[in-house]
C-alpha positions, 0 to 999 in steps of 0.5 A, a space after each residue: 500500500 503507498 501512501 503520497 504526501 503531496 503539498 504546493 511544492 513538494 511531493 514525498 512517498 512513503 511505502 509501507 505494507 500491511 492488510 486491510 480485512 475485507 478491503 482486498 487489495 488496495 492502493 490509497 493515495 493521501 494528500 496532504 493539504 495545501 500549505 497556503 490554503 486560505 483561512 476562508 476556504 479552511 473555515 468553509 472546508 470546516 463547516 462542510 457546506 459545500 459536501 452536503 448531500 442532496 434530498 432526500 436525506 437519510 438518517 446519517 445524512 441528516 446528522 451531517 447538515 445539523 452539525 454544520 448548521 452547529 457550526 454557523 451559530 458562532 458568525 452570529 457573534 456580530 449581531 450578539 456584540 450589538 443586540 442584547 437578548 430581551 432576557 434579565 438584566 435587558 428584558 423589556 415589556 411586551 406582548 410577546 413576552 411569557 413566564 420566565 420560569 415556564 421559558 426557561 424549562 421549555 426552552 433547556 429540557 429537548 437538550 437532555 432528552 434528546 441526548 437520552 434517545 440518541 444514548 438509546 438507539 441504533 446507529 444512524 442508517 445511511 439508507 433513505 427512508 421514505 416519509 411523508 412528513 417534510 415533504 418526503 425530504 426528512 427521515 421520519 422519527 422512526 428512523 431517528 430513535 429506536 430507544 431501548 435499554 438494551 442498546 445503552 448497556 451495549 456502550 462502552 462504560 465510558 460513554 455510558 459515564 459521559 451520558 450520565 454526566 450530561 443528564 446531571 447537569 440538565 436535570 439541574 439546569 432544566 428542571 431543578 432549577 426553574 422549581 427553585 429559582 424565584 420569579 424571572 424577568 420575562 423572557 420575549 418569545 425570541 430568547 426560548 425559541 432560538 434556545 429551543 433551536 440550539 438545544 434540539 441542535 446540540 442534544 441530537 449530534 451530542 447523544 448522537 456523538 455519546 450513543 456511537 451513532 455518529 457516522 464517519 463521513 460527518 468527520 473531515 477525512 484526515 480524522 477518518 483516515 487517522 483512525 484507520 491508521 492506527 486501527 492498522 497500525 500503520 508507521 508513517 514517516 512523517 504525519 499522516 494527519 494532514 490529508 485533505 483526501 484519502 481513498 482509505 477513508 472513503 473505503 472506510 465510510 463507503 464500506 463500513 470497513 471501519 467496523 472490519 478494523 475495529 474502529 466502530 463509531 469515531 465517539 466510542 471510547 475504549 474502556 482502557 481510559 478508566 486506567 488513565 489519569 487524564 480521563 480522571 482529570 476531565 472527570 474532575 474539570 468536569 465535576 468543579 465546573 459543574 458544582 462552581 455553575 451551581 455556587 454562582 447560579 446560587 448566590 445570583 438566585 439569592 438576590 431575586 429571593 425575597 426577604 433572604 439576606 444571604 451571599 453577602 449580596 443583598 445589601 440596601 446599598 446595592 440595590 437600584 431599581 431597573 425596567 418599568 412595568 412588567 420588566 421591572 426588577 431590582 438588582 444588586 451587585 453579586 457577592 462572593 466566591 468568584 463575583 469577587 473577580 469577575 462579574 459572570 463566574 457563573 459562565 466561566 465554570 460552566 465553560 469550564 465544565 464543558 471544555 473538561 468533559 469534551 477533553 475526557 470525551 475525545 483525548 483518547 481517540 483514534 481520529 486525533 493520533 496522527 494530526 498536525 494541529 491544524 487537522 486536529 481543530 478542524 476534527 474538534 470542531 466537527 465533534 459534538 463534545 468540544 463544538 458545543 462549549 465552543 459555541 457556548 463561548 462565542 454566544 455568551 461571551 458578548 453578552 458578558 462582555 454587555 452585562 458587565 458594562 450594563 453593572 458598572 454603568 448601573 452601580 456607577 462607584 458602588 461596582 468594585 473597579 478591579 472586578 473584570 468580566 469573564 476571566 479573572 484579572 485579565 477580561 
């Protein structure tokens, strides 16, 4: 088998032999990516737009075109910089505005979910499946979810694991909370429904991804062509992770073959990583995000309390008047643990949280191991784990930045003058 590594101005070849199971006898040609590919076509290849398959869609097909509608959320940072969502601090009256609380929850529970049905059922088919609803154009719900029990003990413990973590954080951030929480500003029906589009989004790649559905043409080829070299056990000089083009990954995503090889769905995780310390320190990222979330949703939960002077926040000097009418509320200067620093911790830990269960998810697989840098972000951001903390990031980050200059225009001299926006000491 000869693998060539071409760039824009040289052309090496490296040789080696070894044996594909049920692949016969093939010879597969890798090219490397052109050394001055521009970032636009890079951003383009990565989003994947121009790949995407024609209707009617199958179910694996269908999974492609949600996650490069995943990928587009963040070009929205433009419009987020300039317009504040009419939600909290910026709620404002209207007719269309409804129950903060009722909002909240319908808005957050797809996420969960829908990641607990993609946990519970098969594969997604490559195979179209005729359906009368979309005009013919989408797979039915059957086709979709198959839920049973069955199929989530057939996952690995790993992914079993990672599943359990995310139901965690959603049964507190969808249910428990909106139960506890004091009475919300009104959120105008804009803020659920483009929320309710980003949770249907993300819990279906996401339980996609953690159920080991995913299909391998939804990864860039260099991933595919990453795993097959090292299901092989192929010793290339030089990295085989900056291809652009590869026939083994096409056999592989055409075939099946990948299953032949050993690799099975790109986000199955072995369950050797329970001997790894670095699965256990994304574990524990995981956990302190969470639980620091929790603290700082807490403390910003104790101020709407009424009649409860707790977390060193409500103080009749902090408190002003903001809104009119229905929107009206009054606000304080969060108190404690990281609001010492920063104005939204709350934020912080969750990306925080996020970022460390993407590393426990991804760090020890195949699709990583032979990639330049280059490659390798590319693959993270067509993975579900690491492209939602991301978008979390470009979404809510102008809004910190928007909220904390609302605080120290509101509070004026009472807003502590070293307190920064999202990152300690820094922003």
């Amino acid at each position: 088998m000869i693998f060539e590594h071409c760039s824009s101005s040289v052309v090496t070849t490296t040789t080696f032999t070894t044996v594909l199971p049920d692949l016969g006898s093939t010879s597969c040609n890798i090219y490397v990516a052109t050394a001055n590919m521009s970032f636009f076509t890079w951003v383009k290849d990565v989003i994947g737009f121009g790949t995407l398959p024609s209707p009617p869609y199958s179910p694996a097909q269908l999974y492609s075109i949600v996650l490069a509608s995943f990928k587009a959320w963040p070009f929205l940072i433009p419009v987020l910089s300039l317009i504040n969502a009419p939600h909290g601090r910026f709620a404002f009256d209207s007719l269309l505005n409804i129950n903060g609380n009722l909002g909240w929850f319908i808005m957050e529970i797809p996420s969960p979910i829908f990641v607990l049905l993609g946990a519970l059922s098969k594969p997604l088919s490559t195979t179209v499946v005729k359906s009368t609803s979309a005009g013919g154009i989408l797979p039915p719900l059957s086709a979709l979810f198959s839920p049973s029990i069955k199929q989530f003990f057939a996952l690995p413990s790993a992914n079993q694991a990672l599943v359990v973590m995310f139901l965690v954080h959603y049964s507190h951030r969808a249910v428990l909370q909106p139960l506890r929480s004091p009475k919300r500003s009104p959120l105008h029906i804009s803020v659920p429904l483009s929320a309710l589009a980003f949770n249907l989004i993300n819990g279906f790649v996401m339980g996609s991804w953690l159920g080991g559905r995913t299909p391998w043409s939804a990864l860039p080829q260099p991933a595919v062509a990453s795993a097959a070299l090292t299901a092989v056990g192929a010793k290339v000089g030089g990295t085989a992770s900056s291809v652009a083009a590869s026939e083994l990954a096409r056999k592989l995503v055409s075939t099946g073959a990948a299953d032949v090889l050993g690799v099975g769905s790109p986000g199955l995780i072995s369950n050797s990583v329970w001997k790894s310390p670095l699965w256990y320190l994304g574990l524990a990222g995981w956990a302190i995000g969470f639980a620091g979330n929790v603290i700082h949703d807490e403390i910003l939960m104790d101020i709407r309390r009424p009649n409860k002077q707790t977390q060193r926040a409500k103080t009749p000097s902090n408190d002003t008047n903001v809104g009119k009418g229905s929107s009206a509320r009054k606000y304080s200067i969060p108190r404690g643990a990281l609001f010492e620093y920063i104005s939204f911790p709350n934020y912080l830990c969750e990306w925080f949280e996020w970022f460390s269960f993407a590393f426990a998810a991804l760090y020890s697989l195949p699709i990583f191991k032979h990639l330049t840098a280059k490659d390798a972000l590319a693959t993270a951001l067509s993975t579900p784990p690491f492209l939602f903390p991301f978008v979390l990031v470009c979404l809510m980050a102008p809004r910190a930045t928007n909220g904390h200059k609302w605080y120290k225009k509101t509070f004026g001299d009472k807003f502590p003058r070293k307190r920064k926006a999202i990152i300690p000491f820094v922003f």
